[in-house]
MOPAC internal coordinates of N, CA, C and O (Angstrom, degrees):
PM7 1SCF
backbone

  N    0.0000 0     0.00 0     0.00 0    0    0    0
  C    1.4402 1     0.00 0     0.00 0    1    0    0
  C    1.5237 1   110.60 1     0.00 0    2    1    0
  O    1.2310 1   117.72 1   141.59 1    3    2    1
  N    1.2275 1   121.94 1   -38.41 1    3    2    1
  C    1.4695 1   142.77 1  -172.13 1    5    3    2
  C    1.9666 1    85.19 1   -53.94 1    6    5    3
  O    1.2310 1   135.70 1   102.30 1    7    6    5
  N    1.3167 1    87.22 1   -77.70 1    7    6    5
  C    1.6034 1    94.28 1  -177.53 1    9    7    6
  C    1.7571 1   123.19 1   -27.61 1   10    9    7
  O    1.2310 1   129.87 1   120.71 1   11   10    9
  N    1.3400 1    98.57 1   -59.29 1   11   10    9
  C    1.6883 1    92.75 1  -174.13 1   13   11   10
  C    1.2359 1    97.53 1  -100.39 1   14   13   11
  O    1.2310 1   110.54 1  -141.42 1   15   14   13
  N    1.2994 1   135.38 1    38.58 1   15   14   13
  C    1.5667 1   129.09 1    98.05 1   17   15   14
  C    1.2324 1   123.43 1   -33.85 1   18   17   15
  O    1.2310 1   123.06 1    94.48 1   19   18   17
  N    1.7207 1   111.73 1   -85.52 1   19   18   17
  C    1.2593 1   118.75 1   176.66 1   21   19   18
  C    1.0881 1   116.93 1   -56.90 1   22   21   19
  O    1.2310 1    91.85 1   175.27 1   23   22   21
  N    1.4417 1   165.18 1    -4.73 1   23   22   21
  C    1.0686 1   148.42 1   135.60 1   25   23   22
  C    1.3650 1   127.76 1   -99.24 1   26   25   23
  O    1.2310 1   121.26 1  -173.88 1   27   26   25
  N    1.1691 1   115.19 1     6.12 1   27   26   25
  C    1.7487 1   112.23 1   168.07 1   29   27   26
  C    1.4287 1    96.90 1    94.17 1   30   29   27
  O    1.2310 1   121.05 1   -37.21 1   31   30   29
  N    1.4338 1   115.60 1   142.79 1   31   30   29
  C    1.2280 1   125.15 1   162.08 1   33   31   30
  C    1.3823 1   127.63 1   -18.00 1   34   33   31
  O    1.2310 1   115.63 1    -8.72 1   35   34   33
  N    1.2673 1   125.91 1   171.28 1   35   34   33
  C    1.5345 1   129.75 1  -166.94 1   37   35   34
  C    1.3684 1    68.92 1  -105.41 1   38   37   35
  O    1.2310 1   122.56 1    -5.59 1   39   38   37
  N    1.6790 1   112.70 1   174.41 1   39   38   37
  C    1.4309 1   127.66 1   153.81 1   41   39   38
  C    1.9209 1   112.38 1   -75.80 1   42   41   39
  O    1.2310 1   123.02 1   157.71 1   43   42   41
  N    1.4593 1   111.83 1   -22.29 1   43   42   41
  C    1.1410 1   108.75 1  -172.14 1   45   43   42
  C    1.6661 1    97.59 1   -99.95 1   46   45   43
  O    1.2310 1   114.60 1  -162.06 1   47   46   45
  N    1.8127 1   127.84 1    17.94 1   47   46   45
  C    1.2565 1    95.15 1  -179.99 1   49   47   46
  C    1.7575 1    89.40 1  -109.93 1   50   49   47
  O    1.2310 1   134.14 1   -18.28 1   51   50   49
  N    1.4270 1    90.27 1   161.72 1   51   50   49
  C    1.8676 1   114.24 1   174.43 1   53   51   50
  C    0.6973 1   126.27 1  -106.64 1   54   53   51
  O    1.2310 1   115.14 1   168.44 1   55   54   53
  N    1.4690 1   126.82 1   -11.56 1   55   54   53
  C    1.4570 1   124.58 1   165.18 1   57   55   54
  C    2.1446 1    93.74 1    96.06 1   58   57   55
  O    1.2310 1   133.74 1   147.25 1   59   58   57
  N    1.1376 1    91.05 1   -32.75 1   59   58   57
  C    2.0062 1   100.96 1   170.39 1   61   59   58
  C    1.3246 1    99.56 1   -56.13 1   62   61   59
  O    1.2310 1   125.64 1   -29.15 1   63   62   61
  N    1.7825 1   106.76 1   150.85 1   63   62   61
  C    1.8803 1   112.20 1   138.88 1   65   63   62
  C    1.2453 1   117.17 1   -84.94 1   66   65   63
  O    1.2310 1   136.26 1   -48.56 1   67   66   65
  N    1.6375 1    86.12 1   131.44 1   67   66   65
  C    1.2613 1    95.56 1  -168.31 1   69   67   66
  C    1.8151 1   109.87 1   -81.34 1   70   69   67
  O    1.2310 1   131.03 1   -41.75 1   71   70   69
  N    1.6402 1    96.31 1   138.25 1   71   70   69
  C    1.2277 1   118.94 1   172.03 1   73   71   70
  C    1.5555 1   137.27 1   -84.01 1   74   73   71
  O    1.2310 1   112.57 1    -9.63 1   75   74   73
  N    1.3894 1   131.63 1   170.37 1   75   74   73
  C    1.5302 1   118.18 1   169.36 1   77   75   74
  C    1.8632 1    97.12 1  -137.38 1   78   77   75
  O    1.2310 1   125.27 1   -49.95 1   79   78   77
  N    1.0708 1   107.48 1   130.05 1   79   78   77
  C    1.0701 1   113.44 1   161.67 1   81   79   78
  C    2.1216 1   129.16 1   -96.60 1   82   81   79
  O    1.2310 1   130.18 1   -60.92 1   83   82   81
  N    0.6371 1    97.98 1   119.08 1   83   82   81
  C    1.9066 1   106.07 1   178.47 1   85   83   82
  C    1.4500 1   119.33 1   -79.24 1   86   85   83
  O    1.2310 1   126.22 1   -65.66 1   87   86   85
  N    1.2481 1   105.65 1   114.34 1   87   86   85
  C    1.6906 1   119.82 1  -170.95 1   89   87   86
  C    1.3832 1   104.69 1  -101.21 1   90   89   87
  O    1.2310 1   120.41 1   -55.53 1   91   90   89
  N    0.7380 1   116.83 1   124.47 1   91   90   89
  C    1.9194 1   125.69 1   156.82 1   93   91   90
  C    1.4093 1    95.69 1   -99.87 1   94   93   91
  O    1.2310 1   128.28 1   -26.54 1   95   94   93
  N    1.6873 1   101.67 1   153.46 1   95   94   93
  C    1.2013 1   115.75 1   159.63 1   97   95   94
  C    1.4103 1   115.01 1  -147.03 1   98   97   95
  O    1.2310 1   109.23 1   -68.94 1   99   98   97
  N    1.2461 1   137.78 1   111.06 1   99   98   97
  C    1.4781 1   141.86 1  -173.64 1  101   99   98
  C    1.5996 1   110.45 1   -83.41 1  102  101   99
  O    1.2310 1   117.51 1   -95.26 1  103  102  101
  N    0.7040 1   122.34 1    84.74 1  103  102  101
  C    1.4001 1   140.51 1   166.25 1  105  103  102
  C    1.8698 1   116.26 1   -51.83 1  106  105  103
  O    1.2310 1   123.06 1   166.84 1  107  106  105
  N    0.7294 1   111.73 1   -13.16 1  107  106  105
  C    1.9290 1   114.01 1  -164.47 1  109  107  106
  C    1.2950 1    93.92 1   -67.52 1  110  109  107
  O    1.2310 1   112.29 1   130.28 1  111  110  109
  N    0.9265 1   132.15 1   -49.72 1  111  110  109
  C    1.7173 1   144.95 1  -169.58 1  113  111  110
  C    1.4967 1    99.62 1   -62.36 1  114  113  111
  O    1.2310 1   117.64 1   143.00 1  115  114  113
  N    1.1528 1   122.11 1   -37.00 1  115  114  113
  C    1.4486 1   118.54 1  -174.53 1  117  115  114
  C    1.6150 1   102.65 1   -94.03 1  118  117  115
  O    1.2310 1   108.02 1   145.03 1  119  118  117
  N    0.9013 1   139.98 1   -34.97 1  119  118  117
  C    1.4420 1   147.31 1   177.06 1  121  119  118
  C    1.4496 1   110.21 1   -45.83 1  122  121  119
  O    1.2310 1   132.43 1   111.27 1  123  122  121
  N    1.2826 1    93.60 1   -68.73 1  123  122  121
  C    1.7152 1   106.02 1   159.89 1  125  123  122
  C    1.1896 1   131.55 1   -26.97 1  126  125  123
  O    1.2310 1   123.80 1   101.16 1  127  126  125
  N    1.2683 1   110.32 1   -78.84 1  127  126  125
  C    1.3600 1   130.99 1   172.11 1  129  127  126
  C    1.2784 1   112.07 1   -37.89 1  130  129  127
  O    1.2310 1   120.06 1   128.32 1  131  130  129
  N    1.8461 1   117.48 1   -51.68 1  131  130  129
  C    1.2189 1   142.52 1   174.60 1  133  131  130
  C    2.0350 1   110.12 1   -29.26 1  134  133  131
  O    1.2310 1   137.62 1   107.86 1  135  134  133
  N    1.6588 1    83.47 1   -72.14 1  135  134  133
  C    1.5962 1   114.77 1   178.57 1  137  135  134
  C    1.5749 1   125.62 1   -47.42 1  138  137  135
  O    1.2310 1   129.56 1   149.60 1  139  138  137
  N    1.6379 1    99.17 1   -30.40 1  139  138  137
  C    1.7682 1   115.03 1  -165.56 1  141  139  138
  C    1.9462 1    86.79 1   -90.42 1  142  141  139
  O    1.2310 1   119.10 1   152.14 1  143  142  141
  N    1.0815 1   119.33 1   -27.86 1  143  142  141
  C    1.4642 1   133.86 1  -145.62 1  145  143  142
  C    1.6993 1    84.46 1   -90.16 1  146  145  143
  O    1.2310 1   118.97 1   125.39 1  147  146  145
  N    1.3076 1   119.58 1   -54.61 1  147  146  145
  C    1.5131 1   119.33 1  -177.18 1  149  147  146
  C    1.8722 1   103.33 1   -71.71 1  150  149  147
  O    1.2310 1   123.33 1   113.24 1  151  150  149
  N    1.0066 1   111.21 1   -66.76 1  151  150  149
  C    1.9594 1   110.32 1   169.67 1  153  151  150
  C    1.2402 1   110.12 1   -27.42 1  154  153  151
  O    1.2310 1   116.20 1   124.66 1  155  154  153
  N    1.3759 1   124.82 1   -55.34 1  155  154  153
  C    1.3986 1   117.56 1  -167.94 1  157  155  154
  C    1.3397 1   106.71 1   -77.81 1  158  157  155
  O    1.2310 1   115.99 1   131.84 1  159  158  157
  N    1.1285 1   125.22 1   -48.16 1  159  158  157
  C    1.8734 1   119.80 1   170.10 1  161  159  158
  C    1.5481 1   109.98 1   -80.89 1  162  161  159
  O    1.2310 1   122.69 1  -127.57 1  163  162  161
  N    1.2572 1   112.45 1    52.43 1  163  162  161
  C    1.4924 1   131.19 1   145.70 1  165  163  162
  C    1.1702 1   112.75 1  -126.01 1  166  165  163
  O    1.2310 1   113.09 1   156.99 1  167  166  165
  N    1.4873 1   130.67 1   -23.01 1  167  166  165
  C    1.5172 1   145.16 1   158.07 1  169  167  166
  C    1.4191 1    86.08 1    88.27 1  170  169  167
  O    1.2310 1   133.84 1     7.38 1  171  170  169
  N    1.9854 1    90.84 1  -172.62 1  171  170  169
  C    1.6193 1   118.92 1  -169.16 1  173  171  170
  C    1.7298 1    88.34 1   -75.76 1  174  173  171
  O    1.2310 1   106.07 1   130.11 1  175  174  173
  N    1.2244 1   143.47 1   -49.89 1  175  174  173
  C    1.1552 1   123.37 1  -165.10 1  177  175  174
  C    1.1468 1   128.51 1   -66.42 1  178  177  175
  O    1.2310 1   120.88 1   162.49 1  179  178  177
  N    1.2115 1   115.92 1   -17.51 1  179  178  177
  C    1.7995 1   120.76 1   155.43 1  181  179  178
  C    1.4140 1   114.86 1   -24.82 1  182  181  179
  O    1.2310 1   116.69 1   -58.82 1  183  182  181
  N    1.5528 1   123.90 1   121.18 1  183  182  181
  C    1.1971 1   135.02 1   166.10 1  185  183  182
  C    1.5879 1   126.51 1  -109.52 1  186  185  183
  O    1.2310 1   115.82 1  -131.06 1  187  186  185
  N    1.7027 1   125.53 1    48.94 1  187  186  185
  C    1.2909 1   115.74 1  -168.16 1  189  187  186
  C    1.3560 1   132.98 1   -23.57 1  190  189  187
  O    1.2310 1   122.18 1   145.75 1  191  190  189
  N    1.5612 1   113.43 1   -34.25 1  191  190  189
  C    1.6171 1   130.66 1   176.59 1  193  191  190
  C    1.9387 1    98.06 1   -59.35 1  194  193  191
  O    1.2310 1   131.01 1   107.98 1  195  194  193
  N    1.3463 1    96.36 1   -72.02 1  195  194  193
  C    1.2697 1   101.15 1  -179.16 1  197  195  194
  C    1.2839 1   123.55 1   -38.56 1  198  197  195
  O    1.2310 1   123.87 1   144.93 1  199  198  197
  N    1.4079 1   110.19 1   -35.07 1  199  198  197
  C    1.5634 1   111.44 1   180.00 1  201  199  198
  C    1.4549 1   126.79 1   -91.79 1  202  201  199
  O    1.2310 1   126.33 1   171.25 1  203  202  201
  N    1.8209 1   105.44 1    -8.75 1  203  202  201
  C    1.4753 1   100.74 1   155.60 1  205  203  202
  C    1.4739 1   118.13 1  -111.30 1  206  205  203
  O    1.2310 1   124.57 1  -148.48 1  207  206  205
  N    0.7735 1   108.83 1    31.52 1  207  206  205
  C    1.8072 1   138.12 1  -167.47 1  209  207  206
  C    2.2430 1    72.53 1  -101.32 1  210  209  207
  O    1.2310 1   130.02 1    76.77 1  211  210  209
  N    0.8474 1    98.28 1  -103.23 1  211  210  209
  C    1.7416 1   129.11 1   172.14 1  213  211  210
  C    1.2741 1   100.65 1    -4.24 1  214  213  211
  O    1.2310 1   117.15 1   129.07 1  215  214  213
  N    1.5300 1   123.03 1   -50.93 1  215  214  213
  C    1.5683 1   126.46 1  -151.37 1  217  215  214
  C    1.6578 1   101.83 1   -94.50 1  218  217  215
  O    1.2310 1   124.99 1   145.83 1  219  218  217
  N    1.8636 1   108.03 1   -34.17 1  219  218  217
  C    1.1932 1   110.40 1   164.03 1  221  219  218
  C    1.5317 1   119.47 1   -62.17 1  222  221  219
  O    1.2310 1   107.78 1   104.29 1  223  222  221
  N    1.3078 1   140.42 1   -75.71 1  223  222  221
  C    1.5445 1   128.18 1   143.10 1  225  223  222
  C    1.2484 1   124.24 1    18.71 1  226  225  223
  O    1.2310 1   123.89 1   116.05 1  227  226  225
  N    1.8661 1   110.14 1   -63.95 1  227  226  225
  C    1.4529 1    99.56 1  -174.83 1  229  227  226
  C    1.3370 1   114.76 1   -84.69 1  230  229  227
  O    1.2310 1   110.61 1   163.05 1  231  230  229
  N    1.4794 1   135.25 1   -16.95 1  231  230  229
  C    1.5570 1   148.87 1   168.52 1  233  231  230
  C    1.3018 1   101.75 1   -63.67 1  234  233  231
  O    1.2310 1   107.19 1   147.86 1  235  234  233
  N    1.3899 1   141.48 1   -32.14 1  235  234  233
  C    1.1177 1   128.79 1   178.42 1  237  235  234
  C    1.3243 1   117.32 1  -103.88 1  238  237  235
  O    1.2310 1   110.20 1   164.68 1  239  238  237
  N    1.2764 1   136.02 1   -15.32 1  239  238  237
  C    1.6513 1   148.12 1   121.95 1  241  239  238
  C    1.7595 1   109.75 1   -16.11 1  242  241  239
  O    1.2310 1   128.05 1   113.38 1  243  242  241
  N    1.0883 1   102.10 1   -66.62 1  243  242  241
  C    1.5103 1   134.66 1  -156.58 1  245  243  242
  C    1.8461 1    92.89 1   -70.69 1  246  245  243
  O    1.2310 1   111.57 1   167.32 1  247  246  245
  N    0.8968 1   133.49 1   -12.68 1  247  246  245
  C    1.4274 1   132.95 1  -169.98 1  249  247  246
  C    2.0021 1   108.39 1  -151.03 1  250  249  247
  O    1.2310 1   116.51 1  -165.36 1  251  250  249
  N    1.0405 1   124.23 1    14.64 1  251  250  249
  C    1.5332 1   132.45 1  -157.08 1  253  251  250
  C    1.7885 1    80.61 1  -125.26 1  254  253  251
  O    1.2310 1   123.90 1   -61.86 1  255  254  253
  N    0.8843 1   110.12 1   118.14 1  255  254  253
  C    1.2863 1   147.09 1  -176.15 1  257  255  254
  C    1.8393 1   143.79 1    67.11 1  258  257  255
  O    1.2310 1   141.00 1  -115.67 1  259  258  257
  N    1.8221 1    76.85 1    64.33 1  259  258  257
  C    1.8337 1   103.20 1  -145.56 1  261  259  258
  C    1.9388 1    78.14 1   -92.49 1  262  261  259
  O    1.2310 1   123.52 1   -42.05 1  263  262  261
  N    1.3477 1   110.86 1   137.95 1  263  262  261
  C    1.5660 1   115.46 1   169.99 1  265  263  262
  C    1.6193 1    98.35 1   -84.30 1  266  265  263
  O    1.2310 1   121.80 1   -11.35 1  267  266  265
  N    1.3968 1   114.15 1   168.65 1  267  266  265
  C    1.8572 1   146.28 1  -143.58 1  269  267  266
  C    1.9747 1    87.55 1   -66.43 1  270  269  267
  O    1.2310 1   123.26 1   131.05 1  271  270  269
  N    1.3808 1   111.36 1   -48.95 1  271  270  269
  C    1.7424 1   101.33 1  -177.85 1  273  271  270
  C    1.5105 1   110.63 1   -85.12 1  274  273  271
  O    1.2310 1   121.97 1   148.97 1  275  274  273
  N    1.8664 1   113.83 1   -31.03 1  275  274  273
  C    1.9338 1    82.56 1   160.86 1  277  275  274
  C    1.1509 1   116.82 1   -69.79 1  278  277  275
  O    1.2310 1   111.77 1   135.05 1  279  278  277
  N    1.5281 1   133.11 1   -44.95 1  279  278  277
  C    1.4211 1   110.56 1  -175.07 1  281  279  278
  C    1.7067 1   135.10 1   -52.64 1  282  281  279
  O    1.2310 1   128.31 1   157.78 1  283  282  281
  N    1.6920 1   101.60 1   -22.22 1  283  282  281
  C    1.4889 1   101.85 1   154.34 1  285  283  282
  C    0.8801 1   140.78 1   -80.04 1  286  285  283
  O    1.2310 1   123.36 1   159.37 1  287  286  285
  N    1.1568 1   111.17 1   -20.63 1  287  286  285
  C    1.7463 1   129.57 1   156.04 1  289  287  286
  C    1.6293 1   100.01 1   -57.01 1  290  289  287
  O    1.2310 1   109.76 1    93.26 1  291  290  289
  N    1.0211 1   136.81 1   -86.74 1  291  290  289
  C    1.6879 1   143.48 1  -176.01 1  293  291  290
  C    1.4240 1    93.39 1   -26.67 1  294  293  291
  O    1.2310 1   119.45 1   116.51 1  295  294  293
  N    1.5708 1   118.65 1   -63.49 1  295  294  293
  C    1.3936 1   106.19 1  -167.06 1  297  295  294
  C    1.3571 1   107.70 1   -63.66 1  298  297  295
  O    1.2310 1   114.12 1   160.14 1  299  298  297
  N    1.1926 1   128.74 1   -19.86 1  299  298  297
  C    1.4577 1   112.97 1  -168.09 1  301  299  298
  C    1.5520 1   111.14 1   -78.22 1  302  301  299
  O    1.2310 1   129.88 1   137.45 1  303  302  301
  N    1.1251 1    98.55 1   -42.55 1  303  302  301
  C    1.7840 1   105.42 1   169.82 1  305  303  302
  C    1.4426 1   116.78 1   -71.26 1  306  305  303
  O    1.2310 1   102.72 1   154.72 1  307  306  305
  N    1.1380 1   149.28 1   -25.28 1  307  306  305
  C    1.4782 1   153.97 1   124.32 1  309  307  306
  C    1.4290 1    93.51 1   -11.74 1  310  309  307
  O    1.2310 1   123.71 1    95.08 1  311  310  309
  N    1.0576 1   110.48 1   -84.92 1  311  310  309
  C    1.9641 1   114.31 1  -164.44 1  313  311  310
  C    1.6866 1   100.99 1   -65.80 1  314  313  311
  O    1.2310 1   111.59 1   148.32 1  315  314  313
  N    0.9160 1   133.45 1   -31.68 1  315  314  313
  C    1.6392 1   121.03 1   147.63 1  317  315  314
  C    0.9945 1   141.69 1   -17.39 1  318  317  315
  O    1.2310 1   129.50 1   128.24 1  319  318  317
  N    1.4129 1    99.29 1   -51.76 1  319  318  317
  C    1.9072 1   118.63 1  -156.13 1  321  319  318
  C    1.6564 1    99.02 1    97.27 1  322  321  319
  O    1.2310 1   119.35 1   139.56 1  323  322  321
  N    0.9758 1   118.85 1   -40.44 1  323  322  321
  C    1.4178 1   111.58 1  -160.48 1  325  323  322
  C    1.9049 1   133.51 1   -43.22 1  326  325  323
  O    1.2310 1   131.85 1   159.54 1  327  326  325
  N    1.7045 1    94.73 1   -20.46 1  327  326  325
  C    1.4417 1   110.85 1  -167.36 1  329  327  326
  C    1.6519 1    87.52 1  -142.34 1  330  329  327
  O    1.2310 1   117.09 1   -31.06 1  331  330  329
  N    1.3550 1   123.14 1   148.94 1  331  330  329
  C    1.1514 1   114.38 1   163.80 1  333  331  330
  C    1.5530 1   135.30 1   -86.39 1  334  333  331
  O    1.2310 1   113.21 1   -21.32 1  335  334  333
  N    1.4297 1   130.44 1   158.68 1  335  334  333
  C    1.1537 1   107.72 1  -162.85 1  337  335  334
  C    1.8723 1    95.62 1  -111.22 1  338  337  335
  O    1.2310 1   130.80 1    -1.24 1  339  338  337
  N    1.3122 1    96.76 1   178.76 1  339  338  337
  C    1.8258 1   108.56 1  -160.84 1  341  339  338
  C    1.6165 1   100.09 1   -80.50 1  342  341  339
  O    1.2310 1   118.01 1   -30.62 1  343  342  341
  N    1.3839 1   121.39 1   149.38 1  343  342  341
  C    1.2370 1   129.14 1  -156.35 1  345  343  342
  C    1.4650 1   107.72 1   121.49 1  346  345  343
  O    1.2310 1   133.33 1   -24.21 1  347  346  345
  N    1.4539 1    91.85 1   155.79 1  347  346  345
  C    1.6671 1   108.17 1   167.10 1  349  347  346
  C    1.3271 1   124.42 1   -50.04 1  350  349  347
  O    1.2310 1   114.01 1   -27.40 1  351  350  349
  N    1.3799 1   128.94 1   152.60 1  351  350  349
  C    1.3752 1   128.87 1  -170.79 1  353  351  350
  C    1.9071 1   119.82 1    47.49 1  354  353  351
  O    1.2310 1   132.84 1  -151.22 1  355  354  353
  N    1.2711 1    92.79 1    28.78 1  355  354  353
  C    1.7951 1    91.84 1  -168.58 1  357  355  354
  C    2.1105 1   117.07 1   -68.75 1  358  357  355
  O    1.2310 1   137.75 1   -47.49 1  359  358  357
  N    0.8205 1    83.22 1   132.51 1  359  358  357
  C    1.6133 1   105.62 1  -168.13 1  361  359  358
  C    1.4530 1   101.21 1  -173.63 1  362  361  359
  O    1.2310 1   134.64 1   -28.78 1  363  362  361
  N    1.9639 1    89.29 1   151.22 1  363  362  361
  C    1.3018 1   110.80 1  -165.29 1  365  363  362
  C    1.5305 1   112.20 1   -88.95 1  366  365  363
  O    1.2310 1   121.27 1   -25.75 1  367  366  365
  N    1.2962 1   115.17 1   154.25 1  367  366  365
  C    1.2982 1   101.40 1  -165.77 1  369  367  366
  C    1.6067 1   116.06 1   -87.98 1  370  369  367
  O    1.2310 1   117.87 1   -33.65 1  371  370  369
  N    1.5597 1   121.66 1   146.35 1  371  370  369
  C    1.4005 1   117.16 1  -173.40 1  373  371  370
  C    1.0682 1   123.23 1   -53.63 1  374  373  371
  O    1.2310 1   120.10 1   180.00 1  375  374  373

């Protein structure tokens, strides 16, 4: 206080106590909206099956004709986390 005496107010002081105000913001309503907004501009021909039908295909494309040291290599990073391994819900681990 002594201080901005001697040099005069801040530009940001008011001479007020200073307050805090608490914001919420509920977001669910927008998420939604968000979600229906992406579905619908994917249209009726969207096939989710088809498209992880598709993604499985290319993961097993994508690794189907690995010789004896990539495939130990792959497996080793599989058991890592680093690459994901084959199965349902496959993703790499965080």
């Amino acid at each position: 206080m002594d201080q901005e005496r001697a040099t005069g107010p801040t530009p940001f002081t008011t001479g007020l106590t200073p307050f805090t105000v608490d914001l919420t913001f509920d977001l669910t309503f927008e998420e939604a909206r968000r979600r229906a907004s992406v579905v619908a501009a994917l249209g009726p021909e969207w096939d989710p099956v088809a498209v992880l039908r598709g993604e499985d295909e290319a993961y097993a494309l994508l690794y189907s004709g690995l010789d004896p040291e990539q495939r130990r290599t792959h497996d080793m990073l599989v058991a890592a986390g680093v690459l994901p391994g084959e199965g349902p819900g496959r993703a790499a681990s965080p």
